[in-house]
LOROVEX-327193 format. One line per field, with one value per residue (C-alpha): residue number from 1; residue in three letters; z, x, y. Coordinates in pm, whole numbers. Layout:
<pts>
resi: c(NUM; ...) .
resn: c(ALA; ...) .
z: c(Z; ...) .
x: c(X; ...) .
y: c(Y; ...) .
</pts>
This chain:
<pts>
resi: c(1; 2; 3; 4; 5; 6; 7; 8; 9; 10; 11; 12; 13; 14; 15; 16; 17; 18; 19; 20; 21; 22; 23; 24; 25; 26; 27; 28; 29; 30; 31; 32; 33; 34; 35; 36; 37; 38; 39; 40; 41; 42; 43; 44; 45; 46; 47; 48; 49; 50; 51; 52; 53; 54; 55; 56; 57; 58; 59; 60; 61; 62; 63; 64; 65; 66; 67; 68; 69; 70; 71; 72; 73; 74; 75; 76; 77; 78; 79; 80; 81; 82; 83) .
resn: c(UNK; UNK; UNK; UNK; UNK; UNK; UNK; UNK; UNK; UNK; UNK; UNK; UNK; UNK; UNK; UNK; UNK; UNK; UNK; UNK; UNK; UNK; UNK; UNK; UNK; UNK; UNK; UNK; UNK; UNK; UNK; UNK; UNK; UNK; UNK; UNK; UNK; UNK; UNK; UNK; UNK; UNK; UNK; UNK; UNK; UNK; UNK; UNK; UNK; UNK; UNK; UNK; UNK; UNK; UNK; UNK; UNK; UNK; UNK; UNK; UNK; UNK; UNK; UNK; UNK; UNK; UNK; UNK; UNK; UNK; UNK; UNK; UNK; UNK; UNK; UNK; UNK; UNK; UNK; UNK; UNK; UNK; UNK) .
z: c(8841; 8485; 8630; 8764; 8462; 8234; 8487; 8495; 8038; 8041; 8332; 8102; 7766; 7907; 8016; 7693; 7533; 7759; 7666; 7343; 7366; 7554; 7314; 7060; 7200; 7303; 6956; 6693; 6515; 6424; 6746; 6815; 7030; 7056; 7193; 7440; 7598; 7639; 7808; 8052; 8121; 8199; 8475; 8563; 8669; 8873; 9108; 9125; 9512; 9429; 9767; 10025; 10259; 10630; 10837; 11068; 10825; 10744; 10868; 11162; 11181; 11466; 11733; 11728; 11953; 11989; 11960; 12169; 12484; 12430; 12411; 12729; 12912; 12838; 13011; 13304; 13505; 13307; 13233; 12986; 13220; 13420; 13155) .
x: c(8869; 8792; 8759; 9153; 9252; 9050; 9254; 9511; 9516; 9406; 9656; 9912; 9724; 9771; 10094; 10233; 10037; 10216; 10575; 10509; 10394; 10683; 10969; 10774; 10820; 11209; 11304; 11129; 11073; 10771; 10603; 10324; 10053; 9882; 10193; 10243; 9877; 9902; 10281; 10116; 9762; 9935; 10188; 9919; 9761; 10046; 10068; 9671; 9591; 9324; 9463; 9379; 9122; 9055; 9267; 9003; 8815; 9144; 9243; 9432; 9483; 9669; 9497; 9646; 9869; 10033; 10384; 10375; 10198; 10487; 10775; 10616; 10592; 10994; 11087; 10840; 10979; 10873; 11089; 11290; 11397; 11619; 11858) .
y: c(8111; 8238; 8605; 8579; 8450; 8779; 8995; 8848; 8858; 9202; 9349; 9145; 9287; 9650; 9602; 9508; 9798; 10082; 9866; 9902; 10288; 10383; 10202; 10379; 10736; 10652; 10473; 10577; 10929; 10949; 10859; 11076; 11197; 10827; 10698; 10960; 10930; 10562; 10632; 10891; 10760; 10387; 10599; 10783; 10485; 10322; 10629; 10572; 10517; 10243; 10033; 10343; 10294; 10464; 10402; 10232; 10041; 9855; 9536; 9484; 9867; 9997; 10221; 10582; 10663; 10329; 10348; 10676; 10496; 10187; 10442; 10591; 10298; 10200; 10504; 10496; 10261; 9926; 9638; 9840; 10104; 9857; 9781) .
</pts>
């Protein structure tokens, strides 16, 4: 439980740190090169794929080829065909 909430604080923590870069770089003048690294590094991050893995080490992953077979089979003759 105490390691959700230390995510949870520094996800929030880091979030409120890239907030405060980017109002910096829109509003004020004399925002500078800090600013803009924390800006791009915390987008960079959010396009990060961190949630990728093969497609057939992942959970209820289809087989390939699926949806081609069950298109197939609606045209072949099947139950579909007689509508």
């Amino acid at each position: 439980m105490t390691g959700h909430i230390v995510r949870r604080g520094a996800a929030a923590g880091l979030g409120v740190l890239w907030c405060w870069a980017v109002a910096r770089l829109v509003y004020a003048p004399d925002a500078g090169v800090l600013e803009g690294a924390v800006a791009a590094g915390g987008w960079g991050l959010s396009v990060l794929p961190v949630h990728c893995v093969p497609k057939g080490d992942a959970e209820g992953a289809l087989q390939a080829g699926r949806w081609r077979r069950a298109w197939n089979t609606g045209r072949g003759g099947g139950r579909a065909a007689g509508r």
